[in-house]
C-alpha positions in Angstrom: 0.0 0.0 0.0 1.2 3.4 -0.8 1.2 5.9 1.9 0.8 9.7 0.0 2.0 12.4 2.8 -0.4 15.4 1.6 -1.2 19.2 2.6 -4.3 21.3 3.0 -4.6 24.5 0.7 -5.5 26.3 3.9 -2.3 24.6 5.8 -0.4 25.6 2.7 -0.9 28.8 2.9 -0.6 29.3 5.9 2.7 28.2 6.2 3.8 30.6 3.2 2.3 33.3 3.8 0.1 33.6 0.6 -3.4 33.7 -0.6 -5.7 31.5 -2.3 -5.4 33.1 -5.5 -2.2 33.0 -5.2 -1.7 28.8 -5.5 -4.5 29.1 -8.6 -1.8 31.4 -10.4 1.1 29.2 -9.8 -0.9 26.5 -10.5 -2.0 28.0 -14.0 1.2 30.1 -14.8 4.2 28.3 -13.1 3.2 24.3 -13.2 2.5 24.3 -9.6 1.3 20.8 -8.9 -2.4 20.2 -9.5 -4.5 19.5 -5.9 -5.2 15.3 -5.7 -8.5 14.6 -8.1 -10.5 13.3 -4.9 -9.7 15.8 -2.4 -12.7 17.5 -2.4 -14.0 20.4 -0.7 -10.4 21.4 0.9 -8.1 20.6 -1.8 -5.4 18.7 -1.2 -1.4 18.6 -2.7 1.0 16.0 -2.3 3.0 17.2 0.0 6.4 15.2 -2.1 5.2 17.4 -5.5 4.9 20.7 -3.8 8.3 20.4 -2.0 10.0 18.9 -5.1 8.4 22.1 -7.4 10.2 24.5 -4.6 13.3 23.3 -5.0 13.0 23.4 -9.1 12.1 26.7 -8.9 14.4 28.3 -5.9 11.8 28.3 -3.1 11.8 27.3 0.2 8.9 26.5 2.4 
């Protein structure tokens, strides 16, 4: 069984100090990864992706 170690939007955020909005822009304009398909109301993001995608593009969390 595969264990998939994910994030909230809201937690992800929070930690970084940036909006809503601001995740739908990377996410259209900077290949941010996509939130899980069945995540539902609170999307959710594999936490692995998002912390691969900042160290691709010079972030940090």
């Amino acid at each position: 069984m595969q264990v998939i170690n994910v994030i909230s939007r809201k937690q992800l955020c929070k930690q970084l100090g940036i909006s809503r909005s601001t995740i739908k822009r990377w996410i259209k304009n900077r290949s941010f990864p996509e939130p899980l398909k069945a995540s539902g109301r609170e999307p959710l993001f594999d936490l692995n992706e998002v912390e691969t995608w900042f160290s691709k593009n010079g972030g940090s969390k």
